[in-house]
ROKENU-541139 format. One record per residue: residue in three letters; x, y, z of N, C-alpha, C in turn. Coordinates in steps of 0.02 Angstrom, whole numbers, padded with zeros to 5 digits, always signed. Example, Ala and Ser with C-alpha at 12.3 -4.5 7.8 and 13.67 -1.06 7.14 Angstrom:
REM residues 2
ALA+00660-00284+00390+00615-00225+00390+00660-00165+00390/SER+00642-00112+00354+00684-00053+00357+00645+00002+00394/
This chain:
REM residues 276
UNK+01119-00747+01084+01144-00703+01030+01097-00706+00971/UNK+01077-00631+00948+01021-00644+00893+01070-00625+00828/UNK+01053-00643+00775+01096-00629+00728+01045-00607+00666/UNK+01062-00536+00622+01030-00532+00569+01062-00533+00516/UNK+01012-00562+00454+01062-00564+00387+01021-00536+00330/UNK+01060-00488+00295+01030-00447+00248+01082-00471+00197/UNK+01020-00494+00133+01068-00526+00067+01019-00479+00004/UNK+01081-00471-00036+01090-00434-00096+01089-00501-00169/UNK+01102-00470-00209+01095-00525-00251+01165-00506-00301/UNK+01174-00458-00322+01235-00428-00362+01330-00456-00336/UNK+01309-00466-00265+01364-00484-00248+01387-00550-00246/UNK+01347-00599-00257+01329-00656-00236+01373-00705-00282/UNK+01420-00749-00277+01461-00803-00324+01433-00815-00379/UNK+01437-00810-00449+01412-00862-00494+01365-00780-00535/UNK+01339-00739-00509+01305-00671-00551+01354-00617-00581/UNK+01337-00608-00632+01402-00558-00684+01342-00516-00708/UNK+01279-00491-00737+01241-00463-00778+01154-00469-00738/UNK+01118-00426-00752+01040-00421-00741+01025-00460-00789/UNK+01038-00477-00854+00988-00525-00905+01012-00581-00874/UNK+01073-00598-00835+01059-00664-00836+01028-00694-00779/UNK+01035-00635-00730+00957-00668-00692+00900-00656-00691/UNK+00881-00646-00750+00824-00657-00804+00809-00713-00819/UNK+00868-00731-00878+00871-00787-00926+00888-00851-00878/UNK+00933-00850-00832+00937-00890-00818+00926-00890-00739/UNK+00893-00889-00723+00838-00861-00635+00867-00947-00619/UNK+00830-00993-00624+00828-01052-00567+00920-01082-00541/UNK+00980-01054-00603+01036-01047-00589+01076-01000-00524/UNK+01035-00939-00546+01073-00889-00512+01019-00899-00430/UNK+00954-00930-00425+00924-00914-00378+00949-00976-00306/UNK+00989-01058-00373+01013-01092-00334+01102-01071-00308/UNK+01143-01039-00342+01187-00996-00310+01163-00955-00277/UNK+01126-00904-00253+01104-00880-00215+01075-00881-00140/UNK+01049-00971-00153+01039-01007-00098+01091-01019-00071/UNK+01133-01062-00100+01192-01081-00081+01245-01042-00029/UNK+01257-00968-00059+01280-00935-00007+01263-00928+00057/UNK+01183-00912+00040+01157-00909+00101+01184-00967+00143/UNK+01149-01006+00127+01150-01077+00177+01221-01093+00196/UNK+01280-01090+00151+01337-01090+00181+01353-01062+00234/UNK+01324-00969+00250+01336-00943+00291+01307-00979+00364/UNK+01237-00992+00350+01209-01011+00394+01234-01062+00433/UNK+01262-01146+00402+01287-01200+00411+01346-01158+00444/UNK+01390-01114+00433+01435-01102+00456+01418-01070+00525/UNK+01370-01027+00537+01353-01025+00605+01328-01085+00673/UNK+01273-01115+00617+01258-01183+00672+01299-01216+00683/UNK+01347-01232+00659+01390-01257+00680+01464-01256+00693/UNK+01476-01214+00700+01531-01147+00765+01523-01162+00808/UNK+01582-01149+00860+01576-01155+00930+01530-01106+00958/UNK+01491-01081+00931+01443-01038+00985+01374-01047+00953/UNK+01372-01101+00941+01302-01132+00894+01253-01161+00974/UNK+01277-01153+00995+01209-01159+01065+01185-01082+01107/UNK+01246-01023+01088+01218-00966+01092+01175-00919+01060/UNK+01166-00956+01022+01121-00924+00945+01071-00948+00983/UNK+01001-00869+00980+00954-00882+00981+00902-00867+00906/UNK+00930-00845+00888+00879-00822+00822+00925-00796+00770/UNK+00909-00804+00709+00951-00803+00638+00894-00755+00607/UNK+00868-00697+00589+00836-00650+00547+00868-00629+00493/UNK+00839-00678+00445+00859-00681+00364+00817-00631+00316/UNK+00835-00553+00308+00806-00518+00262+00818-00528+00187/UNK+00766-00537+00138+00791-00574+00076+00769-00499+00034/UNK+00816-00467+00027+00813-00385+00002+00851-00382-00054/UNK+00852-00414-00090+00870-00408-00183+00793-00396-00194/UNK+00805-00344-00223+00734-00320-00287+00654-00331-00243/UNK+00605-00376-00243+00548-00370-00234+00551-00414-00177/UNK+00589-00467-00153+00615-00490-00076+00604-00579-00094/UNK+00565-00589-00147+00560-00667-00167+00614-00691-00209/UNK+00665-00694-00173+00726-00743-00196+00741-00802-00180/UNK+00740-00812-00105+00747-00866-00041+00694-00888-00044/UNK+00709-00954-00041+00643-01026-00051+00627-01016+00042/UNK+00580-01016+00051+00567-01034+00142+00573-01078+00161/UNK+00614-01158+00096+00649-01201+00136+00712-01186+00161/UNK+00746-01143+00179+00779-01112+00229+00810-01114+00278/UNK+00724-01089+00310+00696-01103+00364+00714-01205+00387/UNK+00704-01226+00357+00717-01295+00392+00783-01324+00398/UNK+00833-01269+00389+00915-01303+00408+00908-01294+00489/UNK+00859-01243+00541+00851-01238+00609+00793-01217+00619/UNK+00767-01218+00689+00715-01171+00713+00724-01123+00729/UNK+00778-01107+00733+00791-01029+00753+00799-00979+00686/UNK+00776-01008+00646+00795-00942+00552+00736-00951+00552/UNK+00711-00879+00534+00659-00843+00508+00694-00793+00438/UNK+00641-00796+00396+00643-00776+00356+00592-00721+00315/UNK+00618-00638+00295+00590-00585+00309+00589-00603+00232/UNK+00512-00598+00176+00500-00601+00126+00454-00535+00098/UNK+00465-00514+00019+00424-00486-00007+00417-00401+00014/UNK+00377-00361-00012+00401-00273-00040+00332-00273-00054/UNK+00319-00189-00063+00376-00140-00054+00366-00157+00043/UNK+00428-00132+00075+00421-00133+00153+00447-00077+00194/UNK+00449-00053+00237+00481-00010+00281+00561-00057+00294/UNK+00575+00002+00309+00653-00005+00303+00705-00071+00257/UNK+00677-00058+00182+00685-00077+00147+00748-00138+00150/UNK+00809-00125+00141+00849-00186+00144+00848-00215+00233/UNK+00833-00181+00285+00836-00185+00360+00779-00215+00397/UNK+00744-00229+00377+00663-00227+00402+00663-00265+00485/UNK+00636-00243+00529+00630-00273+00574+00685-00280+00631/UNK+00740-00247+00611+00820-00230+00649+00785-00197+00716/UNK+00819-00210+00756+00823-00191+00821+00890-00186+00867/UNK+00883-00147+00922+00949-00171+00975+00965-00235+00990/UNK+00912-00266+00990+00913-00354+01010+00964-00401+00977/UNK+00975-00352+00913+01038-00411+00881+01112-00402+00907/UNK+01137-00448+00898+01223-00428+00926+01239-00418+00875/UNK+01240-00443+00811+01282-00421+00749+01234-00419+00677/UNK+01241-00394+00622+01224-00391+00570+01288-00413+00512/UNK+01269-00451+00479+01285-00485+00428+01270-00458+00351/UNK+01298-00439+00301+01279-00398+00206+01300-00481+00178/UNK+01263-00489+00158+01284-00547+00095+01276-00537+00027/UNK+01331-00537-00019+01302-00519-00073+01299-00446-00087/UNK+01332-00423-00077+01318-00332-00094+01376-00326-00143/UNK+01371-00247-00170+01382-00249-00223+01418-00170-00210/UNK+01483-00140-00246+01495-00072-00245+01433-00040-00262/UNK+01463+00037-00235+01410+00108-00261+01416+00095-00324/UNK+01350+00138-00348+01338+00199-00430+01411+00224-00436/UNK+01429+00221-00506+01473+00247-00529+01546+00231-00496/UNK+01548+00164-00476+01634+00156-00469+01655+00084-00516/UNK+01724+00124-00526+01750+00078-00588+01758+00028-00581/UNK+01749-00048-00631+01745-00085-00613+01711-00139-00559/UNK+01637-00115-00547+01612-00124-00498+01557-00187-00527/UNK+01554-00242-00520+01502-00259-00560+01443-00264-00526/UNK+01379-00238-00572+01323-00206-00566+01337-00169-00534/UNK+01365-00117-00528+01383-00059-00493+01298-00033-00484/UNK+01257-00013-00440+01212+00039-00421+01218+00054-00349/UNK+01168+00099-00336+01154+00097-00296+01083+00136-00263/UNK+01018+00079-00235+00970+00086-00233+00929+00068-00312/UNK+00945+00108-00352+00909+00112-00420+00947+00132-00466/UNK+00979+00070-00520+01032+00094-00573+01004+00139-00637/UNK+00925+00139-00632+00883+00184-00692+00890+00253-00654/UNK+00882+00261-00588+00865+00318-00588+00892+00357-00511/UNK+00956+00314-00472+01010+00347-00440+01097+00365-00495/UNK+01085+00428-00503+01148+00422-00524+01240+00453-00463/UNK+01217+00487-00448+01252+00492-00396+01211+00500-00322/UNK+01245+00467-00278+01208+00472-00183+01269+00497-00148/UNK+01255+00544-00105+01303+00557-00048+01263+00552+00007/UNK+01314+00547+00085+01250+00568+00137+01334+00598+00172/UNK+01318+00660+00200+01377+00706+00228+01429+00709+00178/UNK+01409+00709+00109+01472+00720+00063+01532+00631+00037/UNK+01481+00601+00096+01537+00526+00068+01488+00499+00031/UNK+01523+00469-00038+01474+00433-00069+01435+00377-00066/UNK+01402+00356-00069+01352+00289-00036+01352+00240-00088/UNK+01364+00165-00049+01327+00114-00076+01304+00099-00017/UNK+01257+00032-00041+01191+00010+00017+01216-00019+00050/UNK+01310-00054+00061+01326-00078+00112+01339-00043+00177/UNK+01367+00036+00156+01400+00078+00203+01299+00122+00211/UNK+01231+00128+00174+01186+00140+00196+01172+00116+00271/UNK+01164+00057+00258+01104-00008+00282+01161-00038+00353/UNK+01233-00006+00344+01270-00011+00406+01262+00035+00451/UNK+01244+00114+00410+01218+00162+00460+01162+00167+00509/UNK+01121+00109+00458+01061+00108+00480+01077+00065+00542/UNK+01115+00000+00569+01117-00021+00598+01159-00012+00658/UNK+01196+00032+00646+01214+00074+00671+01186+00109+00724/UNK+01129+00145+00694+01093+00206+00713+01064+00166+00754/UNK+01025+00097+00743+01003+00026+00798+01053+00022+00851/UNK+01101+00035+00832+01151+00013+00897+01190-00051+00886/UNK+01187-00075+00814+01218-00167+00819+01267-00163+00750/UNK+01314-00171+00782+01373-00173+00727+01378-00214+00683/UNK+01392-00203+00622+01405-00252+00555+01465-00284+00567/UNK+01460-00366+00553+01537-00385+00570+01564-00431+00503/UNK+01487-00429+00467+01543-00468+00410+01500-00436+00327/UNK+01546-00449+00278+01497-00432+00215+01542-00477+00164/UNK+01481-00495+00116+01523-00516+00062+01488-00495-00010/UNK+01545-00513-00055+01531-00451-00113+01595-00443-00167/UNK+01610-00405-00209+01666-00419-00242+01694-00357-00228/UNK+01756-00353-00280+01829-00326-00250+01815-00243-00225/UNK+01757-00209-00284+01758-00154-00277+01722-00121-00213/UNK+01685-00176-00214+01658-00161-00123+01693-00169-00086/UNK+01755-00223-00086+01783-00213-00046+01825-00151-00021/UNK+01861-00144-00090+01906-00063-00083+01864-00003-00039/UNK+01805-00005-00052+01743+00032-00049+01765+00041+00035/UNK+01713-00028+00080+01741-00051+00130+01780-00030+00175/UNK+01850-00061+00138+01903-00040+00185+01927+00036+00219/UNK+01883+00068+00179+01915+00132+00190+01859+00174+00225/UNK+01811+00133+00246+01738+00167+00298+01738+00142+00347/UNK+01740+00084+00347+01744+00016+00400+01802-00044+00403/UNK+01848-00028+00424+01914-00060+00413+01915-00133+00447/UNK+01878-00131+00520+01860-00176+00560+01829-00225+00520/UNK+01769-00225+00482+01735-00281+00452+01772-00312+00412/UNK+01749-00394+00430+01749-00452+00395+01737-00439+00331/UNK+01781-00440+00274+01753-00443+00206+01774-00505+00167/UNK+01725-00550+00145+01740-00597+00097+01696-00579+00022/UNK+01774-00603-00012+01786-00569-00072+01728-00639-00132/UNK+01705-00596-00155+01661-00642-00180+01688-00681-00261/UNK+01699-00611-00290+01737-00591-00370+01758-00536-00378/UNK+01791-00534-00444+01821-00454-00476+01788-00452-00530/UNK+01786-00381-00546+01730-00355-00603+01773-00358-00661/UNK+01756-00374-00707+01795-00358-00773+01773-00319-00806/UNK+01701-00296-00795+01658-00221-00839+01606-00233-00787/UNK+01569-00186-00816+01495-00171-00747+01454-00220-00760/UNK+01459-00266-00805+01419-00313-00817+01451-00369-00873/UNK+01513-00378-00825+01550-00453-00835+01606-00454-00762/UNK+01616-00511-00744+01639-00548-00708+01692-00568-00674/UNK+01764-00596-00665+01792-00658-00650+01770-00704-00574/UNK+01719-00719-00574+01694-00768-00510+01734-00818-00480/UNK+01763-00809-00409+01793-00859-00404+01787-00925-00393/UNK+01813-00972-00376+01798-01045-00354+01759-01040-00293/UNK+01680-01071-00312+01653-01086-00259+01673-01111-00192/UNK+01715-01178-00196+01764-01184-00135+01804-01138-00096/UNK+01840-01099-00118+01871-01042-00114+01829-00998-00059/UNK+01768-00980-00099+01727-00928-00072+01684-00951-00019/UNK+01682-01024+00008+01661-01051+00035+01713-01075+00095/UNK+01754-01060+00084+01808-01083+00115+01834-01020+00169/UNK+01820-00944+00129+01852-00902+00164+01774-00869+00192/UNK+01716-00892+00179+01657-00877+00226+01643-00903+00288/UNK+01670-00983+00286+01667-01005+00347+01715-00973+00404/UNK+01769-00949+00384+01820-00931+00415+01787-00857+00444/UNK+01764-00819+00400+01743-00763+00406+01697-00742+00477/UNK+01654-00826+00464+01575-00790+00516+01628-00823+00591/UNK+01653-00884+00573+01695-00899+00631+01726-00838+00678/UNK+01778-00803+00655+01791-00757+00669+01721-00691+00693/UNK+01705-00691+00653+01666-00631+00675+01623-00636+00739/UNK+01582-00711+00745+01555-00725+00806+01607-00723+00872/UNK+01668-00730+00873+01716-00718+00915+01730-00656+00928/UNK+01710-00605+00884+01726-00531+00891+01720-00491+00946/UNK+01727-00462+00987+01694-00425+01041+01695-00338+01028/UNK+01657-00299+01057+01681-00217+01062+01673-00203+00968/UNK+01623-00215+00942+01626-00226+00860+01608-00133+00837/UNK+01657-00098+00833+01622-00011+00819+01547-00013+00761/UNK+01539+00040+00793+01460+00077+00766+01495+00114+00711/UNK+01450+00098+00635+01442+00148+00590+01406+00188+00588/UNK+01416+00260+00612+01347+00315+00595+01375+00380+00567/UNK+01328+00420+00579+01338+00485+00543+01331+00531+00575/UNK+01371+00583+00587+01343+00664+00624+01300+00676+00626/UNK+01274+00706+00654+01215+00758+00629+01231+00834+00632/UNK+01211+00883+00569+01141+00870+00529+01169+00814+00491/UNK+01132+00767+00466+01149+00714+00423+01102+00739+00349/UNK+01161+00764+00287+01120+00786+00224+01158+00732+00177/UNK+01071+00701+00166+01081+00651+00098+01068+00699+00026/UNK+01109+00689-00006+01104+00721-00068+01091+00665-00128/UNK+01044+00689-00187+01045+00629-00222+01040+00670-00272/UNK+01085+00646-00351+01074+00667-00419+01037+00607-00444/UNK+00980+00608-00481+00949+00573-00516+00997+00587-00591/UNK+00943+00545-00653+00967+00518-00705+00956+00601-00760/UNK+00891+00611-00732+00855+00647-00788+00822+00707-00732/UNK+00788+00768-00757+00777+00842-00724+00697+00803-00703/UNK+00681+00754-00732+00597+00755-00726+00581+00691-00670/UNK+00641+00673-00668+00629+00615-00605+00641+00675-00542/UNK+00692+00719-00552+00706+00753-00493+00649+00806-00492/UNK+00594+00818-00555+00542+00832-00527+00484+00812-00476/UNK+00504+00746-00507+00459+00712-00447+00459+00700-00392/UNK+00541+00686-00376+00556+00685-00315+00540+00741-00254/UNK+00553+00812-00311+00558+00869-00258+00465+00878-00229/UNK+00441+00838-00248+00372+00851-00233+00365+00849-00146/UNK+00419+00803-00140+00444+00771-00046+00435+00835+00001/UNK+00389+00849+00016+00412+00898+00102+00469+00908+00094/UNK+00498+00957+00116+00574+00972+00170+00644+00944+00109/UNK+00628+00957+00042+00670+00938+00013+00708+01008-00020/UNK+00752+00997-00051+00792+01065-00062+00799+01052-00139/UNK+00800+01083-00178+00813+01071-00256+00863+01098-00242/UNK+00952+01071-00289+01015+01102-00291+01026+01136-00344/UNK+01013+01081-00397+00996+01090-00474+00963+01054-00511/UNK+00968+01046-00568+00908+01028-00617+00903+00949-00596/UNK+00959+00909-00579+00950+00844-00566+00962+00826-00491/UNK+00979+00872-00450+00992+00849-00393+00968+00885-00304/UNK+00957+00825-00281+00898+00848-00221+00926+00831-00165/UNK+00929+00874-00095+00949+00886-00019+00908+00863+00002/UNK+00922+00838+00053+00877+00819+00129+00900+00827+00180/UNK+00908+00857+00233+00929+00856+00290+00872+00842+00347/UNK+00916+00798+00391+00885+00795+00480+00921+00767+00525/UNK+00909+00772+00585+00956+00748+00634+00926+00675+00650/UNK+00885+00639+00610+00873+00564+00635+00887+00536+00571/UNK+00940+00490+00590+00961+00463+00509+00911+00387+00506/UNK+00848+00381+00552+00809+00356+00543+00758+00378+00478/UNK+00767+00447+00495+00707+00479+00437+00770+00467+00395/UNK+00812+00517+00363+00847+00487+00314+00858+00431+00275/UNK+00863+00367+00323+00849+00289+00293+00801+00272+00227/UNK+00743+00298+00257+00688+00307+00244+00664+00367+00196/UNK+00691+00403+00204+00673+00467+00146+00723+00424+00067/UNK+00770+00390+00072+00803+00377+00022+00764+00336-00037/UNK+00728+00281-00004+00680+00249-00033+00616+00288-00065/UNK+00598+00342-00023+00527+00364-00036+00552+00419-00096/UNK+00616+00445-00091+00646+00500-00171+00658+00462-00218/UNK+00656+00405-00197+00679+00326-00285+00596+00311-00290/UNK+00554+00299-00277+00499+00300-00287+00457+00349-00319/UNK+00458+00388-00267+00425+00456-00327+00459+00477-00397/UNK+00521+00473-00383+00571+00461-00464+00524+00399-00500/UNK+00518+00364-00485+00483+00320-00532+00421+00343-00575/UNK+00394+00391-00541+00347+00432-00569+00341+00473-00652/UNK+00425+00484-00645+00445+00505-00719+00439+00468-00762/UNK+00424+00485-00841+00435+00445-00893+00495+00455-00926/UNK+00548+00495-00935+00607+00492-00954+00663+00530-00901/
């Protein structure tokens, strides 16, 4: 059994704000570890800790250097996917080969209440994402994507508003509740024990799972995105095969939600191009 794990940083125990993992980085980067490795400890040692052949740890908060590559030395079987910009941005390296995929740390979409750090993809310069009209965060993305691989998501963790988020796309998944938002950038974090307590339980379960459903999307599959400002969505529309709607917001359609994956990243990029 190969197992992949894609970690976020917004969702993660102990983070309420972007300045403070700024100001205070070697805090939030050792909570950060922590989850991880909890998860992990909680797999090696499960009853199906001799079926594990490989643990693929994508470290996809921001530029991918969060996770120390001492890690790697809780087993030989974790590898660890570091550093940007990369192809298939939070996913890199996913295949059929895995039996399950794992979100750690994720965070609700752009624009839902109470969400803390609410974005999604880019809080400067995504302001609203759809793909077929449902609105997107990168948990229900990066599930399509795995999806579209063929390997079902069986667990995520994250706080309340992802969860709500969640429940109502993917009812089946494991969700451990990380915190509740009190503003988009404050808090109530729960007891580490707690959250540690209902993770172990979580991957337990989930490695027992069988018949785990596929998240995907119809096709035509149309991602729609409103940027912040008319001059980022200038830049964007520069994209091949893109559709201008209106002054801030840009279409894509295709029947491989592989290209889609991938077109999402490359319209937040060229947005970067703008100066206001």
């Amino acid at each position: 059994m190969k197992i992949y794990i894609s970690t976020d940083m917004e969702g993660i125990p102990g983070t309420f704000n972007w300045e403070q993992e700024k100001t205070n980085r070697p805090e939030v980067l050792k909570n950060y570890q922590t989850h991880i490795t909890d998860c992990l400890n909680a797999i090696l040692y499960s009853g199906f800790k001799e079926f594990i052949e490989e643990i693929t740890i994508a470290d996809s908060h921001a530029g991918g250097d969060n996770l120390s590559y001492e890690i790697t030395a809780l087993d030989k079987r974790i590898s660890l996917i570091s550093g940007g910009p990369r192809p298939q941005y939070m996913m890199p390296a996913l295949d059929s080969d895995y039996a399950m995929v794992f979100l750690l740390g994720y965070h609700s979409g752009t624009g839902t209440w109470k969400g803390n750090m609410d974005h999604t993809y880019s809080n400067s310069k995504i302001f609203r994402i759809w793909i077929n009209d449902i609105p997107m965060n990168e948990a229900i993305i990066n599930s399509a994507y795995a999806g579209y691989k063929g390997v079902p998501v069986a667990l995520i963790s994250g706080d309340k508003a992802l969860e709500e988020q969640i429940a109502v796309t993917m009812p089946w998944v494991h969700f451990v509740r990380t915190k509740e938002a009190v503003a988009k950038f404050a808090a109530k974090n729960y007891s580490s024990i707690i959250v540690k307590e209902d993770l172990v339980k979580a991957v337990q379960t989930s490695l027992a799972q069988k018949d785990i459903p596929l998240y995907t999307f119809s096709s035509p599959i149309r991602l729609k995105i409103e940027f912040h400002s008319t001059s980022m969505t200038d830049c964007a529309a520069l994209m091949p095969h893109t559709k201008r709607l209106d002054g801030r917001t840009i279409e894509y359609v295709d029947d491989d939600y592989g290209v889609i994956f991938e077109t999402i990243m490359a319209l937040v990029t060229l947005a970067y191009g703008a100066t206001l």
